[in-house]
N, C-alpha and C positions, 0 to 999 in steps of 0.2 A: 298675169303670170307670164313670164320669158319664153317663151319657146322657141326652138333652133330648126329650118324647116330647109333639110336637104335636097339637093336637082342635078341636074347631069351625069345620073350614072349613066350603063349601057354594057352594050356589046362591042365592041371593037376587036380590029385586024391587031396583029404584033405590027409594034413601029406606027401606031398611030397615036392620035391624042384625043385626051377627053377636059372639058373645064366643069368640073364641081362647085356649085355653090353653094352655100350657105346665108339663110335669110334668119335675123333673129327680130323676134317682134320686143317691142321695149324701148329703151338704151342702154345697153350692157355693154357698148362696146369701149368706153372711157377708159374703163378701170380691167375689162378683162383681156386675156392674154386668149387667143382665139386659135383654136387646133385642130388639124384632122388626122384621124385615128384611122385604122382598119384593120381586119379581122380575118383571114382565111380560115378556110373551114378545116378544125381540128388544131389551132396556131392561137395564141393570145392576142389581146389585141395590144396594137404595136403603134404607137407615135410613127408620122409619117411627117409633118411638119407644121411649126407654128409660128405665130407671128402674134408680138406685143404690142403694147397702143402703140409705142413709138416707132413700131416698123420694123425692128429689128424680128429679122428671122433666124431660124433653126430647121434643118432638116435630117432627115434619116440616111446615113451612110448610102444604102441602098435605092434611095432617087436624089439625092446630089447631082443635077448639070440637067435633071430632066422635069424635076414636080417646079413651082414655081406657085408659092404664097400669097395672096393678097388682101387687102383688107379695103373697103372705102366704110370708112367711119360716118358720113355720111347718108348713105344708105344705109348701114348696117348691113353689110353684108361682106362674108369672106370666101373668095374665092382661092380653089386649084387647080394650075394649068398642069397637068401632066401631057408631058411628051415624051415621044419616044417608048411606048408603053410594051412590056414584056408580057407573057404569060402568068410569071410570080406576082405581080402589080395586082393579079384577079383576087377579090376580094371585098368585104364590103366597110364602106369607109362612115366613118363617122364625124359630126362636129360637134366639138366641144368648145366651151366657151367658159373660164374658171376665172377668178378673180386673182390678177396681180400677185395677193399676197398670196397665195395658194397655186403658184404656178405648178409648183413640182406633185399638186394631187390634182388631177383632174377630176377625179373620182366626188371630191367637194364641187364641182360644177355640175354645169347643164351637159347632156345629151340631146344630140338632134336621135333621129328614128333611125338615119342610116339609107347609104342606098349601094345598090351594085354594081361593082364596075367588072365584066369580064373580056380577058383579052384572049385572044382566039388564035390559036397557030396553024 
């Protein structure tokens, strides 16, 4: 069975940075489109950015110039560099990992467990 096994939350200052990973067991990465999600408390959970087999990314208005997608298809594994991190960025982020033809429902995918990222002013 697939599973998507989240790292790097934490604690952090305003204006610092954190890299989130994502590890999935399997090979799901061929065919799926790979995303991290996150959630404030009391807020929906909100596409933050994502990245297709081919690389091509998408991100959320609100971390544009600071989150930064990755993927190594060889490990399996998708990383997020956010920089530059705000107070609103606190939150807990998820990965998702959904097949190509089901980009626009993630909700047809995998869930990772999710982990914390808080920013601290």
């Amino acid at each position: 069975q697939v599973q998507l096994v989240e790292s790097g939350g934490g604690l952090v200052q305003v204006g610092g940075s954190l890299r989130l990973s994502c590890a999935a067991s399997g090979s799901i990465f061929s065919d799926n489109v790979m995303g991290w999600y996150r959630q404030a408390p009391g807020k929906q959970r909100e596409l933050v950015a994502r990245i297709i087999p081919n690389g091509s990314t998408n991100y959320a208005d609100s971390v544009k110039g600071r989150f930064t997608i990755s993927r190594d298809n060889a490990k399996n594994i998708v990383h997020l560099l956010m920089d530059s991190l705000k107070p609103e960025d606190t939150a807990v982020y998820y990965c998702n990992a959904v097949h190509i033809m089901d980009a626009q429902h993630p909700n047809l995918g995998i869930w990772g467990q999710g982990t914390q990222v808080t920013v601290s002013s």
